[in-house]
NUNU-586988 format. One record per residue: residue in three letters; x, y, z of N, C-alpha, C, O in turn; residue number from 0. Coordinates in Angstrom, 3 decimals, always signed. Each point is the difference from the previous one (the first is absolute). Layout:
<rs>
ala,X,Y,Z,X,Y,Z,X,Y,Z,X,Y,Z,NUM
...
</rs>
This chain:
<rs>
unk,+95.707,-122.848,-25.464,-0.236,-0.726,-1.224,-1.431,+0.143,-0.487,-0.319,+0.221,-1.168,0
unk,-0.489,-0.371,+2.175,-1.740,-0.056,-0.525,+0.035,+1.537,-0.450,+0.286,+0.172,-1.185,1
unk,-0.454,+0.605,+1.708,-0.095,+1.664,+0.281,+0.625,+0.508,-2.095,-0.476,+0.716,-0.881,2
unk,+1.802,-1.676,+1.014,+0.875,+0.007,-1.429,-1.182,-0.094,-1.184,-0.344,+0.769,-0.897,3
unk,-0.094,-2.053,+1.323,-0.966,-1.206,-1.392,-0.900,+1.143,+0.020,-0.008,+0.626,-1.060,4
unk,-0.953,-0.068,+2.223,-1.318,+0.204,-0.257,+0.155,+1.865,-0.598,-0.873,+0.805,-0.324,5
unk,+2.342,-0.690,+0.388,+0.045,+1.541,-0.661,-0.060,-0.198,-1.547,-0.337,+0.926,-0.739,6
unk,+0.679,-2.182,+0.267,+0.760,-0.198,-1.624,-1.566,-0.756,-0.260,-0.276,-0.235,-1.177,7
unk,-0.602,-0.095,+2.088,-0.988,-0.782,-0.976,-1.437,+0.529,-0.512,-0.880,+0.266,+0.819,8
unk,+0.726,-0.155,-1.902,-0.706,+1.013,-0.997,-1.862,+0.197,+1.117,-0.701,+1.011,+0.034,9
unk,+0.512,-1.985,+0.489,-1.390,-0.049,+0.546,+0.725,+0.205,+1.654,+0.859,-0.763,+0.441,10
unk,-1.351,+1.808,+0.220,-0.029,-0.418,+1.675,-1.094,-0.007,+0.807,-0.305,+0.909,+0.773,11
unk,-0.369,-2.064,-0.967,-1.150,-0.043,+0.677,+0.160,-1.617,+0.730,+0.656,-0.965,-0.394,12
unk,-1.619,+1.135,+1.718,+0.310,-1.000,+0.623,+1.254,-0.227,+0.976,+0.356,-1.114,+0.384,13
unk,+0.051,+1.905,-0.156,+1.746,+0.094,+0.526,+0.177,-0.938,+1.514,+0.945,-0.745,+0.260,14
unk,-2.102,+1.023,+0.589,-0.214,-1.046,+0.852,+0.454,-1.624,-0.465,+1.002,-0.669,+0.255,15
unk,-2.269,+0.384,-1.073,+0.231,-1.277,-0.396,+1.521,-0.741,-1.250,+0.448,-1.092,-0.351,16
unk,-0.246,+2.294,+0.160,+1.689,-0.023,-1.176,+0.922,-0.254,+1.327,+0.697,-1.006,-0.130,17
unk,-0.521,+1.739,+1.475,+0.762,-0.322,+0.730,+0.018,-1.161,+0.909,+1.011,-0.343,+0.613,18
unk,-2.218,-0.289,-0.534,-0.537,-0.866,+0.742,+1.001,-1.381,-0.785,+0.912,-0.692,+0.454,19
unk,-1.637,+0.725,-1.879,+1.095,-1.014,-0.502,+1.373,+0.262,-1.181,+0.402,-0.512,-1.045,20
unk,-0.019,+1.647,+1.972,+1.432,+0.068,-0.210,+0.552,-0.605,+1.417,+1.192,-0.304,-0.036,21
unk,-1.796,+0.104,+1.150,+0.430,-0.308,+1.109,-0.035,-1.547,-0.205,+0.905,-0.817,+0.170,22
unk,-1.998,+0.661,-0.519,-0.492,-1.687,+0.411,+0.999,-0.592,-0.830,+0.491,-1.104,+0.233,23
unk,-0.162,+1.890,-1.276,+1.397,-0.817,-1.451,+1.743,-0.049,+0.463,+1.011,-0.613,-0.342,24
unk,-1.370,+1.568,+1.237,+1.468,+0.222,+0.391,+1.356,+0.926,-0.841,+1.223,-0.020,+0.140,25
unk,-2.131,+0.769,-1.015,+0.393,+1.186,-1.366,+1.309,+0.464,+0.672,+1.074,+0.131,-0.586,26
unk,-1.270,+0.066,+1.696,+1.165,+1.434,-0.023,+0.895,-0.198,-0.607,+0.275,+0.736,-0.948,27
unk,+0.555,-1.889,+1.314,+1.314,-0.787,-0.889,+0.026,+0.184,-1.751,+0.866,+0.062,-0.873,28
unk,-2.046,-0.025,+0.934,-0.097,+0.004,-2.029,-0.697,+1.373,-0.640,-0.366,+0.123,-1.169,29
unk,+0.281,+0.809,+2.152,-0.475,+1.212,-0.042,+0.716,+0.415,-1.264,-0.610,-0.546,-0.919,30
unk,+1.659,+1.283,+0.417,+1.018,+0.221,-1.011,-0.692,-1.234,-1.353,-0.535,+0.450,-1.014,31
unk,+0.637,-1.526,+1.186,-0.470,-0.486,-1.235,-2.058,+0.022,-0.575,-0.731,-0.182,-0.973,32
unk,+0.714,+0.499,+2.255,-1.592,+0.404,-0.324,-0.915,+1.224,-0.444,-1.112,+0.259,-0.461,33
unk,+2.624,+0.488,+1.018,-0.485,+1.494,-0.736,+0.583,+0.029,-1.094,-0.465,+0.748,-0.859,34
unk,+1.732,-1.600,+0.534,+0.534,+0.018,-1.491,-1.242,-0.232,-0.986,-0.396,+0.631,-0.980,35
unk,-0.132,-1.964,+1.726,-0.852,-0.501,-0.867,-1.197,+0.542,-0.337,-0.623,-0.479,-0.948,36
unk,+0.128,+1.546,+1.665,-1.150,+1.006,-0.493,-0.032,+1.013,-0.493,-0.976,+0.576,-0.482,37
unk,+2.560,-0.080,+0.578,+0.661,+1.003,-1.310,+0.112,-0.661,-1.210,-0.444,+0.667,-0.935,38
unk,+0.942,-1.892,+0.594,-0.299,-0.560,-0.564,-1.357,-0.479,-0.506,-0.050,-0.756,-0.970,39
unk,-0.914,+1.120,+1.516,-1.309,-1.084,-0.599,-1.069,+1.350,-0.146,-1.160,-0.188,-0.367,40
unk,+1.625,+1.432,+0.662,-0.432,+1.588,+0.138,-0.931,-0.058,-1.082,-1.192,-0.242,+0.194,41
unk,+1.874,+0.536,-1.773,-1.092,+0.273,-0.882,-0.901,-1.385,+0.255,-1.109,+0.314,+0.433,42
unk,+1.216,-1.250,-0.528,-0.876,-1.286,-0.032,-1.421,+0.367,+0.771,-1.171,+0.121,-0.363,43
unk,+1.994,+0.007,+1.802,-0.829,+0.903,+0.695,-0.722,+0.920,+0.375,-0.828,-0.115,+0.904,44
unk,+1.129,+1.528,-1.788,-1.021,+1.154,-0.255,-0.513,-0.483,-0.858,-1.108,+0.533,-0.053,45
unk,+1.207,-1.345,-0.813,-0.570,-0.154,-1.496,-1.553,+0.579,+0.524,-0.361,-0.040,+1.176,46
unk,-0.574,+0.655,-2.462,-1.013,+0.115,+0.247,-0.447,+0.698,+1.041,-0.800,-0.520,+0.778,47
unk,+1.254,+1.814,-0.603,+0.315,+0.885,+1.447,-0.422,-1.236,+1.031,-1.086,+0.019,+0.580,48
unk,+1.842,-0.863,-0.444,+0.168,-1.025,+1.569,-1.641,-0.879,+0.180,-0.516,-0.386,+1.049,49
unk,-0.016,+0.263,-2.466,-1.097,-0.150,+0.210,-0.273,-1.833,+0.585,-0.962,-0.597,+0.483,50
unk,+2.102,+0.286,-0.781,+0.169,-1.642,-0.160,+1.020,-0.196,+1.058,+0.512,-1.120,-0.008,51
unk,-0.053,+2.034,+1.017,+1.149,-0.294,+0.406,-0.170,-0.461,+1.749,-0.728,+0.689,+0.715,52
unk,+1.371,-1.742,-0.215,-0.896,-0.598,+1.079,+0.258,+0.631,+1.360,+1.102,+0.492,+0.245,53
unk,-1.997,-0.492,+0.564,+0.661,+0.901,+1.226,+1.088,-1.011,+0.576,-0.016,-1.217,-0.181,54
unk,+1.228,+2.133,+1.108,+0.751,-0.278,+0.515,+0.241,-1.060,+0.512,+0.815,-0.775,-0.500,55
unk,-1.362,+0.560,+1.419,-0.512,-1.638,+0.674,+0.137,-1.206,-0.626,+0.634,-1.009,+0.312,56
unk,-1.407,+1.302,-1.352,-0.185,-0.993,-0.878,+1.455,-0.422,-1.149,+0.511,-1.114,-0.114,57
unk,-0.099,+2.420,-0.636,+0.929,-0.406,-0.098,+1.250,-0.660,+0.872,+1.060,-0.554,-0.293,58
unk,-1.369,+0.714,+0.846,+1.386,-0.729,+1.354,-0.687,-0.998,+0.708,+0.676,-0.406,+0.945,59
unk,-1.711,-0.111,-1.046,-0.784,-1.364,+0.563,+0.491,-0.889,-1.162,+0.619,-1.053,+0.158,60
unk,-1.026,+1.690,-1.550,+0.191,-1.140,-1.144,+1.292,-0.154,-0.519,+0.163,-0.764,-0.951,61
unk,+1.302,+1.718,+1.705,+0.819,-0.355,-0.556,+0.402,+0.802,-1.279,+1.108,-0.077,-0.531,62
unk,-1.882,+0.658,+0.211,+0.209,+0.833,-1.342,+1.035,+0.573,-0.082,+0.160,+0.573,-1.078,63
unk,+1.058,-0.440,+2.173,+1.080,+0.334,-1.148,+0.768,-0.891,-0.426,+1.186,+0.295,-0.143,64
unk,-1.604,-1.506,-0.147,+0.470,-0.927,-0.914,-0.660,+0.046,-1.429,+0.262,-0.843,-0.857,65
unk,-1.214,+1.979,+0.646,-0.809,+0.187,-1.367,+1.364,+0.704,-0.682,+0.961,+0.648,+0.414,66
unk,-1.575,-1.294,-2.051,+0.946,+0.986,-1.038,-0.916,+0.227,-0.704,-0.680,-0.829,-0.603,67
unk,+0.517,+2.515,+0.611,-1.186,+0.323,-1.143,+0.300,-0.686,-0.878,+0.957,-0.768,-0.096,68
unk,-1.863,+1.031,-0.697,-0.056,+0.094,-1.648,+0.980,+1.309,-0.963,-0.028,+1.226,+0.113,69
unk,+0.559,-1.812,-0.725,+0.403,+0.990,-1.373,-1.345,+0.661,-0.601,-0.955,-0.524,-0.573,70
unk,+1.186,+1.665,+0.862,-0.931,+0.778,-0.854,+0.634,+0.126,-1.896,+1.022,+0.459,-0.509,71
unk,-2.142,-1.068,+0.017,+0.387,+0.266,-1.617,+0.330,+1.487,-0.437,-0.181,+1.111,+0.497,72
unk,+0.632,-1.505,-1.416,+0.402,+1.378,-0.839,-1.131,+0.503,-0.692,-0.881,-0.497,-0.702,73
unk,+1.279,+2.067,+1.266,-1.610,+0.539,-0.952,+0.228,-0.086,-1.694,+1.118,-0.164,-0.489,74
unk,-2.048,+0.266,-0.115,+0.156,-0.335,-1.787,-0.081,-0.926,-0.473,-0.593,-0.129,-1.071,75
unk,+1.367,-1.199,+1.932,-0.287,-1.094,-0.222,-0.903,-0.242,-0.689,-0.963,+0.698,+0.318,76
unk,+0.650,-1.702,-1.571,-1.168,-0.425,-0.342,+0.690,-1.279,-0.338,+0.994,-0.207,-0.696,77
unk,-2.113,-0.954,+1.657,+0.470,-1.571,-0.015,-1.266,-0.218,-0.989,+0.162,-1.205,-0.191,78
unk,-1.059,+1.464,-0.404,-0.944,-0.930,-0.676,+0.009,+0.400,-1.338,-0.938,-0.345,-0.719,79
unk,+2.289,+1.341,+0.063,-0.405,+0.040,-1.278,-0.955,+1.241,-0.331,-1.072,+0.200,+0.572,80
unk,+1.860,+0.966,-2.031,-0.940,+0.815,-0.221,-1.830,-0.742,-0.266,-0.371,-1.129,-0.322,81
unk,-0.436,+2.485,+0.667,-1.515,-0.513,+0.043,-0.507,+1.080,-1.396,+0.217,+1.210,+0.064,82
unk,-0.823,-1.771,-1.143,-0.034,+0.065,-1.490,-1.617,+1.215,+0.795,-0.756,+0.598,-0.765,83
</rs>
């Protein structure tokens, strides 16, 4: 299951400490919904070639695959009205 997550997750750094608390959480069981959830959260996650994107560990200390990105707007969009 860990070996699964840390192939699908956009940053692999830290892998020690990503497995440390995949152990201490007890993941294996939810392995399948945690890699769902970072295929899922992928672009969110490279956004900005991965510049914002948290190491491993951390995402799985804080729980983050309970995050739902954001909707990225539509490009063209203009919310404030032509500018004269």
């Amino acid at each position: 299951g860990f070996l699964l997550f840390w192939s699908v997750y956009p940053k692999r750094v830290g892998k020690g400490e990503a497995y440390r608390s995949w152990k201490k959480q007890k993941l294996e069981n939810r392995a399948s919904n945690l890699v769902d959830a970072v295929l899922q959260q992928h672009g969110f996650l490279s956004r900005d070639e991965g510049k914002f994107c948290p190491n491993p560990a951390t995402w799985l200390n804080q729980n983050r695959w309970d995050d739902e990105p954001p909707i990225a707007s539509k490009p063209g969009r203009n919310l404030g009205g032509d500018i004269a």
